[in-house]
N, C-alpha and C positions, 0 to 999 in steps of 0.2 A: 454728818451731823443729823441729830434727829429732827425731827421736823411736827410740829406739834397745828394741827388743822383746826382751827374758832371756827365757826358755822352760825348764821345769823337770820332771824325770821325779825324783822322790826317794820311796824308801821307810822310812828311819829317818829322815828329817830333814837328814841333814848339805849334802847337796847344797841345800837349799833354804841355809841355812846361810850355804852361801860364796855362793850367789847372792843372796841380801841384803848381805851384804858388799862384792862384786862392786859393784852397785847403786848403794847408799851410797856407795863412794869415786867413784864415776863423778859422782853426782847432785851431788858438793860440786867436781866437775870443773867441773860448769853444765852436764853432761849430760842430759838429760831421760830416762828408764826407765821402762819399765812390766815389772812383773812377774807371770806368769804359769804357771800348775801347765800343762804341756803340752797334758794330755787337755782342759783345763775351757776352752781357749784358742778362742775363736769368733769373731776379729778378722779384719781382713783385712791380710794379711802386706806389701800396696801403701802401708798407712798408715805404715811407719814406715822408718826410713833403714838400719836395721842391725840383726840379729839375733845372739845370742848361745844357746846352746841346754849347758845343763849336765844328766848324765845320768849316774845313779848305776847300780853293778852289784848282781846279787843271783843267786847262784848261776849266775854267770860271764858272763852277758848284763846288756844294758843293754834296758831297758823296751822293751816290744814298741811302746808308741805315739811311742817317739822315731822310731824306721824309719818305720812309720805315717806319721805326719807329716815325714819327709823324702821319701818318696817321693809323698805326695801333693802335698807344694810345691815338688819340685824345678825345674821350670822357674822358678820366681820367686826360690828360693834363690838359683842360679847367677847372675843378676843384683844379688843384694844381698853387702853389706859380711856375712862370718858369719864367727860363732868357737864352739866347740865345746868342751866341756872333759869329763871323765871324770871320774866320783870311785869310787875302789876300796882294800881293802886289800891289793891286791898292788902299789899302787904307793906303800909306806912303803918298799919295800926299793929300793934306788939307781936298780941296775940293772934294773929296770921300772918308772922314775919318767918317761918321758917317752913323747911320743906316738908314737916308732916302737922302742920296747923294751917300752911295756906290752899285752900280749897280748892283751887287749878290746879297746885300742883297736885295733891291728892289724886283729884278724877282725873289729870293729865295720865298720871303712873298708874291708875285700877286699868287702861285699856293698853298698856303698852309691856310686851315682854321684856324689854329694855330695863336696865337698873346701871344707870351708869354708878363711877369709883366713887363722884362727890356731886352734892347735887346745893343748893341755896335757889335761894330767890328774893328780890331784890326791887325796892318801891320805884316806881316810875317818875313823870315827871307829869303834871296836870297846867296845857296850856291850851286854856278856851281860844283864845284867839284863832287859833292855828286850826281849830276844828272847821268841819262844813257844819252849816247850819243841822242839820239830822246828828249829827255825828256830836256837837256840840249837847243836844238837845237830849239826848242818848245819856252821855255821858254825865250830865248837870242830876237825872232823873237816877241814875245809880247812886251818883254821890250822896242825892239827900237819902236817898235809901240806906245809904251806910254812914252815915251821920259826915259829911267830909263836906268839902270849900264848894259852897254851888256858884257864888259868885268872886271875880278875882280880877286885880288888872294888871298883874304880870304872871308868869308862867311860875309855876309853883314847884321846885325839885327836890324829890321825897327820898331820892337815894342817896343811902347813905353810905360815904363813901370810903368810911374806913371799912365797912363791911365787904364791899369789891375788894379790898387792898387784902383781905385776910383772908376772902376766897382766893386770890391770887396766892397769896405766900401756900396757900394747900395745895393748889395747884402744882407750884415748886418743888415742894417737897415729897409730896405722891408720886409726881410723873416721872421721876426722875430716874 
């Protein structure tokens, strides 16, 4: 059976999140998944039929080891089934809800020979609480910069989640 490899760069959590999710509806597809934190990933990328790589932002880039690891498997990429997703809070708002309107992903793809099969990107979740103090302090000073919640007393979740569900069903239907 094919064997289809999720690969995951997350700092709060959420992206791991919708990659479980992801996962899940695939695996009650009769898809088979393995999942994996990017960095901790020591496999060999020949063993499995399709890659998936989901990749959260944090102060306006996406994890130095997603690059990392696209350029160090880029020959093997470009022969395989791949999809890519983003997870950020600038894309709650419409008009950079999609993969050539949201701005990371944009300047993610201007430095990367990589074009994966299907790519999205997909709102985060915004929980002050859970920040450190700088990190908190950071993220409050972006928000009001892009008009968003500076203040809040429970954790706010922007994704939306028929949108995973329908990156999934592409998924399906592509890789197959």
């Amino acid at each position: 059976m094919n064997t289809l490899l999720m690969l995951y760069a997350s700092v709060d959590g959420q992206t791991l999140k919708i990659c479980n999710s992801i996962a899940d509806n695939l695996k009650e597809r009769g898809i088979n998944v393995e999942v994996f934190e990017i960095s901790k990933f020591k496999g060999n990328l020949l063993n499995y039929s399709s890659l998936i790589i989901g990749a959260s932002i944090r102060y306006g880039k996406h994890h130095k080891t997603v690059s990392n690891f696209i350029d160090k498997h880029i020959d093997t990429l470009k022969k395989m089934k791949t999809a890519f997703f983003s997870v950020n809070l600038v894309a709650r708002k419409i008009d950079k809800s999609t993969f050539d309107t949201n701005p990371y992903v944009i300047k993610f793809f201007e430095k990367q020979a990589w074009r994966p099969d299907i790519v999205d990107v997909f709102a985060g979740k915004l929980d002050y609480q859970s920040y450190s103090f700088l990190d908190s302090l950071m993220i409050k000073l972006i928000m009001k910069m892009t008009k968003g919640p500076t203040k809040t007393e429970k954790p706010l979740e922007f994704t939306d989640w028929n949108r995973v569900e329908a990156f999934t069903e592409n998924i399906h239907l592509e890789f197959q």
